[in-house]
C-alpha positions in Angstrom: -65.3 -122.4 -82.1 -63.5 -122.9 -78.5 -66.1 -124.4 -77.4 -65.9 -127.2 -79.8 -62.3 -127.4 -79.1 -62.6 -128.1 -75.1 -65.2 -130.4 -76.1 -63.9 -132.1 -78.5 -60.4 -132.2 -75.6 -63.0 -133.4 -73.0 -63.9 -136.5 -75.4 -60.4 -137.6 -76.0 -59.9 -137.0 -72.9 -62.7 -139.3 -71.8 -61.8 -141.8 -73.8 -58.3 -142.2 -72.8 -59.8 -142.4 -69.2 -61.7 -145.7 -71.1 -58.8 -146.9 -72.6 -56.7 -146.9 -69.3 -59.5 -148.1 -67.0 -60.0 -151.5 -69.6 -56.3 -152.1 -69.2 -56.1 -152.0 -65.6 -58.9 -154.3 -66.0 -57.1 -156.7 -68.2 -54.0 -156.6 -65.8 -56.4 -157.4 -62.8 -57.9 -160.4 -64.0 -54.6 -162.0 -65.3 -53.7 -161.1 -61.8 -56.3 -162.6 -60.2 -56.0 -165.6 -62.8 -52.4 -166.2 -61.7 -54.2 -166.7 -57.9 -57.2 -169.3 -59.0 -56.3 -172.6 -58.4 -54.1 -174.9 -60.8 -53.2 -171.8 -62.6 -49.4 -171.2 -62.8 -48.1 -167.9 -63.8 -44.9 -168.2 -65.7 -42.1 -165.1 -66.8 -43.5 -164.8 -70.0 -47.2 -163.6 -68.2 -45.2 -161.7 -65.3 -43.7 -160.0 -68.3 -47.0 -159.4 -70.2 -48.3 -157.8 -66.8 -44.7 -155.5 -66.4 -45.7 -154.3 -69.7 -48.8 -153.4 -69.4 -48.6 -151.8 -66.1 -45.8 -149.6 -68.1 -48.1 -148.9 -71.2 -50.8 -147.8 -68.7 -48.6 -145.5 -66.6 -47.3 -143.9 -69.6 -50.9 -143.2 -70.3 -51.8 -142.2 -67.6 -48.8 -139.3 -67.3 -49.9 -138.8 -71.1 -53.8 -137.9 -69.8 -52.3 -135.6 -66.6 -50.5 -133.5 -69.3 -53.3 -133.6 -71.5 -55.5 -132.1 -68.7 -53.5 -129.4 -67.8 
């Protein structure tokens, strides 16, 4: 029985590592698409990219505590 439990932990824990990874990409190529040229970056996308660089450091904290 606790070895189902850690493994099942290990999957979510896996999978939050996914979820966070996808998001940084997401941020990175709106980034990077702010850079190519003709392409103008307004507040409202500066604001997107605040929030998700908030959402993925609260998930981030949220996967250290989950580890330990």
């Amino acid at each position: 029985m606790k070895k189902s439990q850690n493994n099942t932990k290990r999957q979510v824990i896996d999978l939050i590592r996914i979820v966070i990874l996808f998001q940084l990409g997401i941020v990175g190529a709106t980034i990077f698409g702010c850079f190519m040229p003709g392409k103008i970056c307004d507040s409202d996308v500066k604001q997107h990219i605040a929030n998700m660089m908030t959402v993925i450091t609260t998930s981030t904290f949220a996967l250290y505590a989950a580890e330990k």
